[in-house]
C-alpha positions as CSV (number, residue, x, y, z in Angstrom):
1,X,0.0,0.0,0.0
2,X,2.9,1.9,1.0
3,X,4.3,2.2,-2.7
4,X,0.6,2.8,-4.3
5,X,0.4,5.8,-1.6
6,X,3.9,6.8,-2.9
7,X,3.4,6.8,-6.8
8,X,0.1,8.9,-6.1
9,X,1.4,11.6,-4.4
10,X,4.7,11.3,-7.1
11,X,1.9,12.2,-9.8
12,X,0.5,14.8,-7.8
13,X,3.9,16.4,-7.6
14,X,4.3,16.1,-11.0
15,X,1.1,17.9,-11.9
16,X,1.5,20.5,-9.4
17,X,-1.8,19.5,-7.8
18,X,-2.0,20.7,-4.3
19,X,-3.5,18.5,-2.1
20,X,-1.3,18.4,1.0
21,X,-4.3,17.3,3.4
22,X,-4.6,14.2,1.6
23,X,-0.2,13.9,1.7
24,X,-0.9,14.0,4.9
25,X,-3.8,12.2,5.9
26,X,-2.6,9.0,3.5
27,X,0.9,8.8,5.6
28,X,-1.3,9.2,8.8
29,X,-3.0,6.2,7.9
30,X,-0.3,4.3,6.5
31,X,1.4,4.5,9.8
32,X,-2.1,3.2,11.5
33,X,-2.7,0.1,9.2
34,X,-0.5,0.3,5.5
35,X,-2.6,-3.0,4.7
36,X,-5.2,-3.6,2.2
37,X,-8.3,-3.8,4.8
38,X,-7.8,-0.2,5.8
39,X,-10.9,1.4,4.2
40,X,-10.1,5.0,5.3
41,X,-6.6,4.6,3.5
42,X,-8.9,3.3,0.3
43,X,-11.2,6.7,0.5
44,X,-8.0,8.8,0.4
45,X,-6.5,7.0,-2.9
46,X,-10.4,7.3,-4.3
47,X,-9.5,10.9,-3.6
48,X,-6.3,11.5,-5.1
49,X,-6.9,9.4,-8.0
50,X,-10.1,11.5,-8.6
51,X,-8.0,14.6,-8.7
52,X,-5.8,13.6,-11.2
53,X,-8.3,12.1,-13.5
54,X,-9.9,16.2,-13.3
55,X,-6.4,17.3,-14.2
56,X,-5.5,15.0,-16.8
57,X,-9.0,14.5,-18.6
C-alpha cells in the first residue's frame, strides 16, 4: 500500500496538484494500518486518483 500511496502523491507532484491534506492524511494512515483492509486509507487514494483524473481528462 505503502508504494501505491507513494506513486500517487509522485503524480500529484508532478502535476503541481496541491493536495497536502490528503499527503498528509494518507501517511497518517499508513502509519495506522499500510494494509489492504484499511478502508479510510482506500477513500484517500479514491481521492487523489479523482484529482488527477480532473487534471489530466
Amino acid at each position: 500500500m505503502r508504494a501505491l500511496v507513494e506513486a500517487m502523491i509522485e503524480k500529484l507532484d508532478y502535476f503541481g496538484i496541491e493536495c497536502d491534506y490528503l499527503k498528509e492524511d494518507a501517511y497518517a494512515e499508513l502509519e495506522v494500518n499500510e494494509f489492504p483492509d484499511n478502508q479510510y486509507l482506500w477513500a484517500v487514494i479514491k481521492s487523489m486518483a479523482g484529482l488527477l483524473e480532473q487534471y489530466t481528462a
